[in-house]
C-alpha positions, 0 to 999 in steps of 0.5 A, a space after each residue: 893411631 897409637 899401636 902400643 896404646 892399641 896392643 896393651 887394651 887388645 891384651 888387657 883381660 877384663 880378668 886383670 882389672 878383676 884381679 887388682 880390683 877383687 871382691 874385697 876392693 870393690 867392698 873397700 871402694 864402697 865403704 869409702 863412697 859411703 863414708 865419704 858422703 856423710 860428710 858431704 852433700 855430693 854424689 860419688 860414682 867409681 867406674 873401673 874400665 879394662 880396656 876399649 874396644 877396637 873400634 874405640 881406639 881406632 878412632 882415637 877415643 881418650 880416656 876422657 871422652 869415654 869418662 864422658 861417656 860413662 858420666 852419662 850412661 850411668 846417669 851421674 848428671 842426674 841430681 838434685 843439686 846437679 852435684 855428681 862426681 865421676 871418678 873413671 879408671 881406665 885400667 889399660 891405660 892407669 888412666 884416672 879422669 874426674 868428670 864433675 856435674 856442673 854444680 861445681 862450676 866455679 867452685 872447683 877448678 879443672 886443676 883440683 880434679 886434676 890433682 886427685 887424678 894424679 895421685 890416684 894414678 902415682 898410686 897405681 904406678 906402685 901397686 896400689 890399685 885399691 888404696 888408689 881409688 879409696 884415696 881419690 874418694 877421700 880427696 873429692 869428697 874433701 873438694 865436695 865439703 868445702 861447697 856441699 854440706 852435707 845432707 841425708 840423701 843417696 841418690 847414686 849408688 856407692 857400689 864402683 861399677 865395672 865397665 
């Protein structure tokens, strides 16, 4: 159990993951997905998390499992082409995880995602919680054209959702 892990969810207020991400980030992120998409033919979802529950960090519950978790919850794996990308903040943590549908296999590598996330979470580092996210879309979406042409369907929301 990492208990400064454990202090900054227990004081990380849903209010705050609110106040970097307002109604006008929210409305930014979502042009971008939008945007994105017409020039490919994968599936962008955003989840912003505050924080995890007690119970979760006292079974040591990563910030990748609960990507995994929300990847499914939100149906992301539920495409046609098996295409659907996550893109999940862990607010408390600045923690960025891409969770990729299996139609990427071998396509993109774990290290591509990887990169995105780290950028996204440098960006964070300086301030710049919307500009992050905005910038990890337009960076997947980049990964998605090179295999994923695009195409005239919308099969996920583009409206980031707040855990």
């Amino acid at each position: 159990m990492n208990f400064a892990r454990l202090t900054r969810h227990i004081f990380m207020p849903k209010r705050s993951l609110r106040r970097a991400f307002d109604d006008a980030a929210l409305s930014a992120i979502e042009q971008a997905i939008t945007d994105t998409e017409r020039t490919h033919g994968g599936e962008i979802r955003v989840a912003l998390e505050a924080s995890l529950d007690p119970g979760e960090l006292f079974s040591d519950l990563s910030p990748r499992q609960r990507a995994l978790q929300a990847f499914t919850q939100l149906g992301v794996w539920d495409t046609e082409l098996n295409n659907g990308v996550l893109i999940y903040v862990l607010w408390a943590d600045r923690d960025v995880e891409i969770v990729a549908d299996r139609g990427f296999n071998g396509r993109v590598s774990s290290q591509q995602w990887a990169e995105v996330c780290q950028r996204m979470e440098q960006l964070f580092s300086q301030g710049q919680a919307a500009p992050a996210v905005v910038s990890g879309i337009k960076a997947a979406g980049g990964l998605i054209s090179r295999h994923f042409p695009a195409v005239d369907r919308n099969e996920l929301p583009d409206r980031p959702v707040l855990l």
